[in-house]
N, C-alpha and C positions, 0 to 999 in steps of 0.2 A: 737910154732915155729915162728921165726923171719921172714919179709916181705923178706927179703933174700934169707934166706931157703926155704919159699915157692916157691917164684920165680924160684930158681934153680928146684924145684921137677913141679914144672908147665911146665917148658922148657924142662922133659924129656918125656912131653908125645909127639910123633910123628908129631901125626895126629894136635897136638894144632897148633904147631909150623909150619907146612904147611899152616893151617886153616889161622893162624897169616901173615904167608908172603902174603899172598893173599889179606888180607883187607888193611895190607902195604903197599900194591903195588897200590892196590886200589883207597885207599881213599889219598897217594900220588897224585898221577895222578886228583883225586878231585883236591885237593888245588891248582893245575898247571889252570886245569880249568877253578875254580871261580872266581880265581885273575885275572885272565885273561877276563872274561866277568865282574867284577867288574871295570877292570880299562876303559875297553869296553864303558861300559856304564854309570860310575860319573865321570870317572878323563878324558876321552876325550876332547879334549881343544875344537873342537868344539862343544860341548853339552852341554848344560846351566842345570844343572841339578837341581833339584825341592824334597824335601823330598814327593810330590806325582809324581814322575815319578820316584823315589825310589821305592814308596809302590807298584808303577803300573807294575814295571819290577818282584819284587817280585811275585806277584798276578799274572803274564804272566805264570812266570816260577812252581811257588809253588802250587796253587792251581789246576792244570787241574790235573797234576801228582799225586796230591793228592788224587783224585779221584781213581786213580789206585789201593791203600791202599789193601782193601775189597779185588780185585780179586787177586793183589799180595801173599796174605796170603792164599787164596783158594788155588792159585794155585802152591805155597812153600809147601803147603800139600799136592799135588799131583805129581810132579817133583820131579825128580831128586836134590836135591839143588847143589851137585859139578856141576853139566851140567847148572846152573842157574851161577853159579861164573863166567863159562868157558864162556860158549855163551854170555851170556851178558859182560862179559868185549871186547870181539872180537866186537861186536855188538858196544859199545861206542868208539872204537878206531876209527869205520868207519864213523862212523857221527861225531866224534869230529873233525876230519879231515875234512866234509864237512864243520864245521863250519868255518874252517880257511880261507877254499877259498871263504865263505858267506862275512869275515869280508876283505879281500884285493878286492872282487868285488864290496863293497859296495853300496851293496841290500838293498831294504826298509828295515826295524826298524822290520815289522811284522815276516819276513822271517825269519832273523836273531836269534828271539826269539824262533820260529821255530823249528828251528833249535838246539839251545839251551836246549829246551823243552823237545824234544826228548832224548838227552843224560839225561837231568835229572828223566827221566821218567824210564829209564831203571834203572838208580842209584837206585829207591824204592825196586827194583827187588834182587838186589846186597846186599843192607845193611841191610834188613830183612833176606834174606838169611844167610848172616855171623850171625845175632843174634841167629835165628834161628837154629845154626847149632852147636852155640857154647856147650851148654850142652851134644853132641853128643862125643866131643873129650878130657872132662877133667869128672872127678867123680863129686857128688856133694859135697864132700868136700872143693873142691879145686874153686867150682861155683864164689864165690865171689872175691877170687884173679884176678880169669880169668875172673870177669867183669870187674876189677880193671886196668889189662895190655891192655886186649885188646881193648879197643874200647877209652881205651885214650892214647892207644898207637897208634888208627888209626887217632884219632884227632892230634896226636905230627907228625903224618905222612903225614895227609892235611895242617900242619902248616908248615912244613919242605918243602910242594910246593910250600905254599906259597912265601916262601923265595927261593925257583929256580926260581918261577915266576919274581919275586922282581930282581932278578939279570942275567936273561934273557934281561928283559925289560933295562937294564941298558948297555945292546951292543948296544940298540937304543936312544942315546938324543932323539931326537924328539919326540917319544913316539907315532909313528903314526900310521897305520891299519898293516904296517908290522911287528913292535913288538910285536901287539895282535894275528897277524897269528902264530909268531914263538912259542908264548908262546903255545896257544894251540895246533899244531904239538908234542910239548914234554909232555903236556898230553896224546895224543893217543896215543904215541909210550911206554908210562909208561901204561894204560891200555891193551895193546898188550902184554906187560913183565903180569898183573895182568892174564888176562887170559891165558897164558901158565904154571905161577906157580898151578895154581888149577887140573893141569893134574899129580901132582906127588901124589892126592889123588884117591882111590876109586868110580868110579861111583853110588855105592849106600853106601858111609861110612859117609855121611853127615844127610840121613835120608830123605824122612820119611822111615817109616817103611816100609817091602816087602808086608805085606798084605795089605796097601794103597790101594785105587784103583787109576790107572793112567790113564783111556780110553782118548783116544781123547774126544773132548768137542769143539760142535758146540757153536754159536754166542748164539743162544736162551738158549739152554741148560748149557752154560756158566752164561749168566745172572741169570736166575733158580738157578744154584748151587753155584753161589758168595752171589744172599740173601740169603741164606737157610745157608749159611755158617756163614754170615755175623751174622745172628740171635743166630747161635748155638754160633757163639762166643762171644756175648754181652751176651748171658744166662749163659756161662763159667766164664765169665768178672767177671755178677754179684754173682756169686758165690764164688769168689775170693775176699774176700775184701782186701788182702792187698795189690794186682796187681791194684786195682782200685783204692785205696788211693793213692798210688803210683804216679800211670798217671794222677791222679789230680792234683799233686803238681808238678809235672812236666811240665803238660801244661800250668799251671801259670808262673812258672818259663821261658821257653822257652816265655810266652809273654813277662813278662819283660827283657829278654835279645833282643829279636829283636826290641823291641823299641829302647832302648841303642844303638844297633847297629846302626839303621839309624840314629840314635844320634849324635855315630862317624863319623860317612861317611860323612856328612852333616859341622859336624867342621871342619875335614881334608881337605874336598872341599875348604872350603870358609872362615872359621874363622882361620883355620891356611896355609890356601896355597894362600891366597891372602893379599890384603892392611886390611881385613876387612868390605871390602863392598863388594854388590851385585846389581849388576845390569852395566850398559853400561861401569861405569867408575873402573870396576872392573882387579884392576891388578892380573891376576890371575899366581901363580907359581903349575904346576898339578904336577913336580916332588917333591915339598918338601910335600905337602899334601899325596902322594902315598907313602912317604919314612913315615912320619907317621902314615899314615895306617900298614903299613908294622911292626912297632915297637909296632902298639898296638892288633895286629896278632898274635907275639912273647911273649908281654907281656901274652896273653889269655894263650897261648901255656905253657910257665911256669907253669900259673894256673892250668891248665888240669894235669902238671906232677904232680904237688905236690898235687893232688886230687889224684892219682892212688897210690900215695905210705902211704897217711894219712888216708885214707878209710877206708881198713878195719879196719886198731885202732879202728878209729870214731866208725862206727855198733857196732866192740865189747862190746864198753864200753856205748854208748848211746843207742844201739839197730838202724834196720832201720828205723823207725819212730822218734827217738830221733837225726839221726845224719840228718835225713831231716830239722826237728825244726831249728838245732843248722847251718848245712847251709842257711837258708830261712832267719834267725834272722842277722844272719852275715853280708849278705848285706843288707836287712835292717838297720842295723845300721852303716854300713862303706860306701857305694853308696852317701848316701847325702852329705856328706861332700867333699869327693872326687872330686862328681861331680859336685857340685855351683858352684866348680871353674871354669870351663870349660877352664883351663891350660891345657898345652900336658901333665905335668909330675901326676898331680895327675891324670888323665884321665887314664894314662898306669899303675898307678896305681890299678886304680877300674880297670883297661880289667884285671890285677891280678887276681885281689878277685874274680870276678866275673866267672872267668876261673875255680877258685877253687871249689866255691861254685857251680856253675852248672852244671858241669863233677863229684862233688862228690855226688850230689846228681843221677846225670843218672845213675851214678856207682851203687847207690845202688836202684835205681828204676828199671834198667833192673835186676839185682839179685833178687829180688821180685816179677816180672814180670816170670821170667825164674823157679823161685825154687816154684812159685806156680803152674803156668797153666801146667796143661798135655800138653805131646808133641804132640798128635793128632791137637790141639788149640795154638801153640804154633807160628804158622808160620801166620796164622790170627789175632791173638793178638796182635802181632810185629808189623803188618802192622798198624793195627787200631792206634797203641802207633806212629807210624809214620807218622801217617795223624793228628792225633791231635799236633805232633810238628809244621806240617808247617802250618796248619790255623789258629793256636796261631801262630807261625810266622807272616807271611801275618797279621792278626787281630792287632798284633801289630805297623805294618810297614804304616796299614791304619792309627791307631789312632795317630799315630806320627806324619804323616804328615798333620793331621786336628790341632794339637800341634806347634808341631815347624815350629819356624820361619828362614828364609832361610840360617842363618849363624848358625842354630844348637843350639842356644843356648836358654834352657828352661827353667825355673824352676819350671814350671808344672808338667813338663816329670819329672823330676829328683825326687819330692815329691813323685808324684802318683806313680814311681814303685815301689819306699820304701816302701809307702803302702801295696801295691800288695805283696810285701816280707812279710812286717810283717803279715800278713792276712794267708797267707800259712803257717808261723813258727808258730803261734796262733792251725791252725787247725792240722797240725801233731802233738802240741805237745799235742793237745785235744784229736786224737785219740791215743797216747801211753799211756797216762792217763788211756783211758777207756780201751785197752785193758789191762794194769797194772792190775785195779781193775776186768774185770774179770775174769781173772787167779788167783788172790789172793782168790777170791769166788769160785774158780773151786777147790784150793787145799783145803777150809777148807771146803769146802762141805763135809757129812759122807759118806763112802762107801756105794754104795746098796748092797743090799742084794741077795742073790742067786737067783736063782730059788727053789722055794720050801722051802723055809727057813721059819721057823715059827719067 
């Protein structure tokens, strides 16, 4: 069946199509967000930004939330997941909105983050949930398609805010705390739309199951039953090994992309939005920097599509472990070159590749992640694969900024996460090897013998 024809038979199931407007709507309302507290916090003219007050903002925002991981996934297994869509997108409408009037009061830096914090905190809540929920409304036939549309159609839909952000910002020349308000205003009012689409599903058609148990859960008795879950699901994990090979290469993968990224951020700031210096005599231009930010947003965004629709090809023909290799090897060998230059146009380049190769690997990371773990462990394991993204996030945002230097341009960075590629393409393509070889021993092995058979 053609990626076509799948598609068409994927878009008559209901429930998907619901499920899909929701993360839509969603992870839209993200990209309105981040651009928004991005432009916030590098491209504000007055903030002399630092690739460690980069990693530091990262680390504000990334790390506490990530802690939530564990209970989030405890508690996806005990909730309602549509009442998890519904409340929490209501819930970030209302604080996204505080942050607007944080950023035109201009409150300390701590508050702000605060603030921030909190809408991101609820988001772990959200995007496990849709993970979580996706094998509930397509067969498992159809599993890998449906990791293929949707969650890089939710990334084409945080890219597509990006770009309302981008030209929000553009009613405001000055680029000043009232076009970071307005931006974020039309993120809550886009999470307001996310949480009213999630009411055209069933209260219990998302999962878990009815024999779940749901009781309330005290502070102690929460802590208790987030380790004990925690534990059951690292014992499921390791039982799993192709869920765990998986989120191996993944969390490498996700370091080396957020290095990159503060990579970008850091040229756009200052190597391409200024004379090329830094410091007092620094003529700085923040809207040609944010317009190529914006262009290598797009660039990614490309990548991500052309990851959703060459995917499953890839798995079929490589297998999951072969099309992780043949992603991991790719930037490896195309990142360096790309990126020595530290030009715009090969740079929008690698955000290309880099979109492809790291969307086509999630693609088939959360497919392996999904097609192996029971669904009792399925809401906890998401979380876990979600906390390891952003402390490989963050983990890379730190070493970048111990790396680069203030106009971005490395060629340290640039070497070492070719490295880091090739070191991941090495060990998938180590473990499709050995699983090759033993399946090739399982089928010439002899039949046993009955019971009782002389």
């Amino acid at each position: 069946m053609s990626a076509v024809g799948d598609l068409r038979t994927l878009m008559r199931f209901p429930d998907f199509r619901r499920l899909l407007a929701v993360r839509l709507l969603s992870q839209l309302a993200d990209g309105i967000y981040q651009v928004a507290l991005a432009a916030y916090v590098v491209f504000s003219p007055e903030n002399e930004t630092s690739p460690a007050a980069i990693a530091s903002a990262m680390a504000v925002l990334l790390l506490p939330y990530s802690l939530l991981g564990p209970f989030a996934g405890v508690l996806l297994d005990r909730w309602r997941r549509r009442q998890v869509l519904l409340y929490g997108n209501l819930l970030r409408a209302v604080l996204a909105a505080g942050t607007a009037a944080l950023i035109l009061g201009a409150v300390p830096a701590w508050l702000f983050y605060l603030s921030a914090l909190s809408v991101t905190a609820v988001n772990r809540f959200i995007l496990a949930g849709l993970s979580a929920a996706l094998p509930r409304v397509v067969d498992d036939a159809r599993l890998v398609m449906a990791n293929s549309l949707s969650p890089t159609a939710g990334t084409l839909a945080a890219t597509a805010g990006g770009g309302i952000a981008f030209a929000i910002r553009l009613a405001f020349p000055d680029g000043g705390r009232g076009a970071n308000a307005w931006v974020v205003v039309a993120g809550a009012a886009v999470y307001l739309l996310a949480g009213a689409a999630a009411l055209r599903m069933g209260r219990d058609r998302l999962g878990p199951d009815p024999g779940t148990p749901r009781e309330r859960l005290r502070l102690l008795t929460t802590l208790t039953t987030t380790t004990r879950g925690l534990a059951d699901g690292l014992r499921h994990l390791r039982q799993r090994h192709t869920a765990a090979y998986a989120l191996t290469a993944m969390t490498l993968m996700r370091f080396c992309y957020g290095a990159l990224t503060v990579m970008v951020l850091m040229l756009c700031r200052y190597a391409w939005g200024t004379n090329g210096k830094v410091g007092d005599a620094v003529e700085v231009d923040v809207g040609a920097g944010l317009k190529l930010l914006g262009l290598a947003v797009a660039a990614s965004g490309l990548g991500y599509f052309a990851a959703a629709v060459i995917t499953p090809w890839g798995v079929g023909r490589a297998g999951r472990f072969g099309w992780l290799a043949v992603c991991a090897a790719a930037a490896a060998v195309l990142e360096p070159p790309l990126g020595l230059s530290f030009a715009p146009l090969p740079i929008l380049l690698a955000a290309f590749v880099l979109g492809l190769v790291t969307q086509g690997s999630k693609i088939t990371a959360d497919t392996a992640v999904q097609s192996t773990v029971d669904d009792t462990y399925r809401g906890r394991v998401f979380s876990l694969y979600d906390m390891l993204f952003n402390v490989a996030f963050v983990g890379a945002a730190g070493v970048a900024a111990l790396i680069l230097p203030p106009d971005g341009r490395s060629v340290v960075l640039v070497l070492g996460v070719a490295v880091v590629y090739a070191g991941v393409a090495w060990l998938m393509f180590h473990v499709k090897r050995t699983q090759a070889d033993r399946s090739a021993l399982t089928s010439q092995a002899p039949p046993s013998s009955p019971p009782g058979a002389l």
